[in-house]
N, C-alpha and C positions, 0 to 999 in steps of 0.2 A: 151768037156771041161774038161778032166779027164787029162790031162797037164798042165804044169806049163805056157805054151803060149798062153795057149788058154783064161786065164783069163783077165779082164779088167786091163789096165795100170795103176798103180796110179796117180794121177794129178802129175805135175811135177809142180814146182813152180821158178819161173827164180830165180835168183843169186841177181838180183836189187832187186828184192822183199824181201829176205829172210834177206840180208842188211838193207833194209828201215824198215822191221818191228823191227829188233833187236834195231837199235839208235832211236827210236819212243819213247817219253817219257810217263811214265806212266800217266800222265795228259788228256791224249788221249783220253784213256780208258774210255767209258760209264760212268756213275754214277751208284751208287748200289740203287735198288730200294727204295723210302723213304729217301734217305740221303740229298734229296735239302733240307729239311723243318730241318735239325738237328744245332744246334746252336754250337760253337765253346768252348770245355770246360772251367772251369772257371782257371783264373791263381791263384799263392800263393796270390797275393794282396785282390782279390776280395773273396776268401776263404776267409782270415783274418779281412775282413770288416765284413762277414756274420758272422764269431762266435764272433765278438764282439756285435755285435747289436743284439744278440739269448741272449750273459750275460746282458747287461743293460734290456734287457727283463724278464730275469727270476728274478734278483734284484729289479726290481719293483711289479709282481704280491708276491715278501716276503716281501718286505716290510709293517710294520704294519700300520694299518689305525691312522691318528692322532684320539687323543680324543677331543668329542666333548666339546667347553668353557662352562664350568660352566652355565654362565649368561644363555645356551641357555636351559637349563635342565629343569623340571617343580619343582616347590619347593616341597622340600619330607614334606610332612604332620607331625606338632609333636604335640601330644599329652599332651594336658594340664592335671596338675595334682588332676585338677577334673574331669575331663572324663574319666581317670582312674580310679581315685576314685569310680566315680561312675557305670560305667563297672566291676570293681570285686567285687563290693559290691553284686549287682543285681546278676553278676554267684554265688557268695558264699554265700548268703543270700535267701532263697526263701521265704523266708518271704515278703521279700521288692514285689515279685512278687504277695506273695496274699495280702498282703494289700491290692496295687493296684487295684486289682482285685475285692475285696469287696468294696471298693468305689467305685469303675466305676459301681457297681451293684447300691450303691443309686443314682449316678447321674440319672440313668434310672428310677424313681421313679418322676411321676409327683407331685411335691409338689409346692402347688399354696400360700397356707397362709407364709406372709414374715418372721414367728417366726420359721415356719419348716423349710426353706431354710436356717434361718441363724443359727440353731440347727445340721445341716447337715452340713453344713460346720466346725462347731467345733467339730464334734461329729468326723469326718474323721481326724482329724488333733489327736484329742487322738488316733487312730488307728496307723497310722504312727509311734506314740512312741511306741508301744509295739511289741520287739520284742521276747517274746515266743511265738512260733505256739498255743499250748491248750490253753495256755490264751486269745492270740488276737481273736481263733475260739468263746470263750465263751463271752469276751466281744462285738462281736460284732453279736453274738444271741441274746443278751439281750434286745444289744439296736434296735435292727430289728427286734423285737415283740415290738414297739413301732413304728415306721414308719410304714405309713403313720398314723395319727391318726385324726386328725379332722373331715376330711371325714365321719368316721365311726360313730361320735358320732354327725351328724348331725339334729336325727330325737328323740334324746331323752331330756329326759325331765331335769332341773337342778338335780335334785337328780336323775338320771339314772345316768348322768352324771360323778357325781361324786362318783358314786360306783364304775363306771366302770373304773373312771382314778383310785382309791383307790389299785383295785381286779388288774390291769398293773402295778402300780408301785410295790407291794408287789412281782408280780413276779417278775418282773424285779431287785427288790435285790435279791431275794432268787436264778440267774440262777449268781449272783457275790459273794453269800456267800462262805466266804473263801477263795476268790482270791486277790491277794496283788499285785501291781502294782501304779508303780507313782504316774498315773494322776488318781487314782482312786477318791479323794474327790472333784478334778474338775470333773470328768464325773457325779457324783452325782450332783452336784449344777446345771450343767446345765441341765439334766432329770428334777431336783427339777423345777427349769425354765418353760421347757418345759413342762412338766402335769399344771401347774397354768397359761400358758397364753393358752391351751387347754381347760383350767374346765372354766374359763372366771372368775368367782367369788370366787374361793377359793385356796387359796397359799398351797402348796407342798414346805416342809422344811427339808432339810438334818441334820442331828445334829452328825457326826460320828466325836469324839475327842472329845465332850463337856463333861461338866461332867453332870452326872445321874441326874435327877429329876422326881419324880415319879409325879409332875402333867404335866410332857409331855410326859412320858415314859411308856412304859409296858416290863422286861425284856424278851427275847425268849427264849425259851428252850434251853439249855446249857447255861445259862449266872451263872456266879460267882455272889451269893446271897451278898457279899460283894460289889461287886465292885462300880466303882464310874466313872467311865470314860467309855462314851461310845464306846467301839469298832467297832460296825460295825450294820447298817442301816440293819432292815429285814421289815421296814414298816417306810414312810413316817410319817412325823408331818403333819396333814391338820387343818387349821384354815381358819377362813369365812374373806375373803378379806374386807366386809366392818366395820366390827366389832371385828376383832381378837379373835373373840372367837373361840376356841378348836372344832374343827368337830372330830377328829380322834388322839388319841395319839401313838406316833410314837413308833415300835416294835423292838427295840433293843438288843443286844447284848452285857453286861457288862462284 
């Protein structure tokens, strides 16, 4: 086979054939793998439908949400002008705080006789006015060494009795000597009050502004040997309820 004859012929292909294949239209031709299932691309129209309907798309996710109608809103909360009032009083006041606070201590106070309950509620009510702190702490030591008191003075005898309302009322001025304050000659009448419906038989009597008389008086220490008007209670007036006469003359300060 080492000649050029010796090798295989090449197919020969007739003339009719080489003809028919040349005018054979490309249509003929197999398909390319994959290409039955490919869909025919889009024309200018159907592009232009789609980027219209992509902008009315994008114009509505910008578009801004309406606002919601008033009516359906919940009403805004307004502040009256005492709720205000009374909200910066309370933050800028701590006072208003312990008041409170000492009253809510005597409501805790079982008081069963109807003169102490309604002493307790007047006695709270002069708290309320007074707003300096050192003053309100000291009137209202004073007057809570006297709550509860009946109780106490259960088991003794009229004349125990009335030493022992005598020896509380003296202190109880002597823990307000020298403090000045509004309701002070109301917080006095009603203590005076409250030691006489306690003693049951003998009246407790305030006398601060009266003028001086030395058959109800004795002046206290520092008092002005002139004076004539009484300044300030350091001991109750006590007199006998059924008789008016004089138990104890009241210790004053001219």
């Amino acid at each position: 086979m080492s000649e050029n004859n010796e090798l295989f012929p090449f197919p020969t292909v007739p003339e009719s054939g080489q003809s028919s294949r040349a005018n054979k239209p490309d249509s003929d031709l197999p398909a390319f793998p994959g290409s039955e299932n490919q869909e025919a691309p889009l024309d200018n129209g159907e592009l232009r439908e789609i980027r219209q309907f992509l902008a009315s798309r994008r114009v509505q996710h910008e578009k801004p949400k309406a606002p919601v109608p008033e009516h359906e809103l919940p009403p805004m909360p307004i502040p009256t002008l005492t709720s205000v009032a009374v909200q910066a009083e309370t933050v800028a006041k701590p006072e208003r705080i312990l008041q409170q606070q000492l009253t809510e201590y005597w409501d805790s106070l079982n008081l069963a006789e109807p003169f102490e309950i309604e002493a307790k509620k007047q006695l709270s009510e002069i708290i309320g006015t007074i707003s300096n702190i050192p003053t309100l702490v000291r009137v209202w030591g004073a007057i809570n060494s006297l709550l509860p008191i009946k109780t106490s003075l259960r088991h003794g005898t009229p004349d125990q009795k009335v030493f022992t309302l005598i020896i509380l009322g003296e202190r109880f001025l002597q823990l307000l000597a020298g403090i000045a304050f509004s309701e002070r000659k109301r917080l006095l009448k009603i203590i005076a009050r409250y030691l006489s419906e306690a003693s049951e038989n003998w009246s407790f009597i305030q006398m601060e502004g009266e003028t001086f008389n030395p058959q109800y008086h004795e002046r206290a220490t520092g008092s002005m040997p002139s004076g004539k008007t009484v300044r300030e209670m350091h001991g109750f007036l006590v007199t006998a309820r059924s008789s008016n006469q004089v138990v104890k003359i009241g210790l004053v300060l001219t």
